[in-house]
N, C-alpha and C positions, 0 to 999 in steps of 0.2 A: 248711364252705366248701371246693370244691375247689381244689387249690392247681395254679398253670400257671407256664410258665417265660414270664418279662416281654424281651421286645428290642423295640429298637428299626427303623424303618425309613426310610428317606429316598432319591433318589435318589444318595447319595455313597457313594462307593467302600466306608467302616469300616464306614456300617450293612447294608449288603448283606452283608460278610462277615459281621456278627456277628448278622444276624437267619438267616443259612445254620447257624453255628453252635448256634444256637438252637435251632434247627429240630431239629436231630440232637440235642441235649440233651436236649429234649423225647421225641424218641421213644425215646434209650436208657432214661428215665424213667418213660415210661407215662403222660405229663403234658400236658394241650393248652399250646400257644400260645398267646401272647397278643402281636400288634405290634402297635405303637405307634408314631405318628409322629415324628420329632424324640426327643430326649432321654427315655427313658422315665421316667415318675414311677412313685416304690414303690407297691404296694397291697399292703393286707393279705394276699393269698392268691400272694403272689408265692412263688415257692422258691427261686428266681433273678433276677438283675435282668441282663443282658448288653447291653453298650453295646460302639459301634464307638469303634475308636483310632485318630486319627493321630500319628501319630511324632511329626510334626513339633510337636504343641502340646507337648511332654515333650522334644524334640533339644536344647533351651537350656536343662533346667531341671538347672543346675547347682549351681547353690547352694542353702541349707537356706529361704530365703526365696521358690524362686516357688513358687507357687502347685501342690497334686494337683490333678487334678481336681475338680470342684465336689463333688459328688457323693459322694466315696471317702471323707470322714471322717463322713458323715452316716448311712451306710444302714443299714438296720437288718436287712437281706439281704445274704445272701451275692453280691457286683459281680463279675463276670466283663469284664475288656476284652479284646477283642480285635482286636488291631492288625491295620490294613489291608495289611499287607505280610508276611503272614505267609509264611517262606520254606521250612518241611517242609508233607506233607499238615496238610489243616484237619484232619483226625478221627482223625488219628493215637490209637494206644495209649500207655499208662503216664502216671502220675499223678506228679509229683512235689511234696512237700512240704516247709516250711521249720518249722526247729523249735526252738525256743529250749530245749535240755534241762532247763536249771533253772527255764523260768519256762514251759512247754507250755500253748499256747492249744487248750483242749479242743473249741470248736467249729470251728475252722483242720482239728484231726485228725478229728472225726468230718466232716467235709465233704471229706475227701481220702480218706479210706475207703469212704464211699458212692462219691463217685465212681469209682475203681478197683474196685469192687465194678461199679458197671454198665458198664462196660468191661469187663471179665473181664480185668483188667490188673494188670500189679505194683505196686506202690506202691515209691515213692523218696523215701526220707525223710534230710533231709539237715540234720545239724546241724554248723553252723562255730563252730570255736572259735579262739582265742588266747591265746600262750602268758602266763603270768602275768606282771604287771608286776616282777616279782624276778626275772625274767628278766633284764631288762635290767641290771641290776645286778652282772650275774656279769664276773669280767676276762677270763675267759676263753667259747669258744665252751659253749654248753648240751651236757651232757655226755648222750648219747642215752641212755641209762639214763632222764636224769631225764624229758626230753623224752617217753618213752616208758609211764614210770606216768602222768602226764600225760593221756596220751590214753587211759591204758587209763582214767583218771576218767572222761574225757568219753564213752567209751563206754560206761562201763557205767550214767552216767546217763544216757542216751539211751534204752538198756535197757530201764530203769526206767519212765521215764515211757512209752511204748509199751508194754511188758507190757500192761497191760489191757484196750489197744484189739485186741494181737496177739489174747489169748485171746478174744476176743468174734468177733473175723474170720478165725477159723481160714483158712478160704478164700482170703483173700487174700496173696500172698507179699511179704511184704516186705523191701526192700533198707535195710539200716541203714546209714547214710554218713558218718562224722565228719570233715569236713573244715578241714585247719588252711589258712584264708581268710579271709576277710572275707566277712560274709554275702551282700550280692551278686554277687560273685564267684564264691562255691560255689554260688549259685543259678544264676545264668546257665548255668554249667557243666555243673550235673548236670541242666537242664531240657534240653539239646538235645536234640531229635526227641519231646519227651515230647508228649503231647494238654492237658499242662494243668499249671501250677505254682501252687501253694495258697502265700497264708501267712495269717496269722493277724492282725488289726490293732490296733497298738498307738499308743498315744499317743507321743510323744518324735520329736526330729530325725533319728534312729539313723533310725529304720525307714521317715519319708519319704523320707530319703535311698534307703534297700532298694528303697522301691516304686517311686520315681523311677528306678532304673537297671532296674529289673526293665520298667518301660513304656516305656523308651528301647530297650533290647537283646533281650527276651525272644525267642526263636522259636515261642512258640506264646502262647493266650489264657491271662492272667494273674489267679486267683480271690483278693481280696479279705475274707475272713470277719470278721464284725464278733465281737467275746466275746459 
């Protein structure tokens, strides 16, 4: 069964942008289209599901109780949104990815690798971390020494889990990022000007909260990947 990239299309402002979006996914892909009216439903032969954003359904979603989107905890495809007010080019280059070193969503990274791969773009791979809870506990400020093997852990488990996808995509370059943040924070950050921020979808508050500031703030369309 051939597989196409699934958008949406209506006359409102998001799905215009994300069925535009679409459009160009599809052909860096090799892949037909497929739009759909209103809210796209999955099919089996989707590779993509791209839906339009408005901001404003996500501007009040402050707390760990409103609601993602409908859609975001169900798909069984990799969701792409992208937001109607997109403020760099739509088809901008570079990929950037979010990555939990110790706990790495295998199909988050292989869908942020293809895509940098059909871009002929770098990949930005960004993991945040924070300092240990015996931090706090010290009387005096964190002595950069300590601060400093610290990060070299967290880089070099970053490393780690990467090593296998680096070897497999010689071709592609990649930026390794360990940033001391909060995860949406480092995301936001290191997404500016990129064509696309990947993360990985996990169950828990932690990471609604992630996707929630990443769909309030992001500057470019925000990919979704289910494990």
């Amino acid at each position: 069964m051939e597989q196409v990239i699934l958008a949406s299309s209506d006359p409102s402002e998001p799905s215009r942008t994300a069925a535009d979006w679409a459009a160009h996914e599809a052909r860096l892909r090799g892949l037909p289209l497929r739009v759909v009216h209103g809210q796209p439903q999955e099919v089996s032969e989707a590779k993509v599901v791209v839906c339009g954003l408005r901001r404003e359904d996500v501007a009040d979603s402050q707390t760990a109780g409103t609601p993602l989107p409908a859609n975001v905890e169900a798909a069984a495809r990799p969701l792409v949104f992208v937001p109607d007010d997109i403020s760099g080019p739509l088809h901008s280059e570079g990929v950037t990815l979010g990555v939990d070193a110790r706990n790495p969503a295998a199909a988050a990274i292989a869908f942020a690798f293809d895509s940098a791969r059909i871009r002929g773009s770098r990949l930005h791979v960004v993991h945040a971390w924070s300092l240990p809870a015996s931090a706090a506990e010290l009387p005096f400020a964190i002595p950069e020494e300590d601060r400093a093997a610290w990060e070299d852990q967290e880089v070099q488990q970053l490393a780690d889990a990467l090593q296998p996808w680096c070897e497999k995509h010689p071709e592609i370059p990649v930026l390794q990022d360990v940033v001391l943040f909060a995860p949406a924070q480092a995301l936001l950050h290191c997404s500016a000007g990129a064509a696309l921020v990947v993360v990985g979808r996990r169950p828990g508050a932690e990471w609604r909260h992630i996707l929630r500031s990443l769909l309030r703030e992001a500057t470019c369309p925000v990919a979704v990947v289910p494990s």
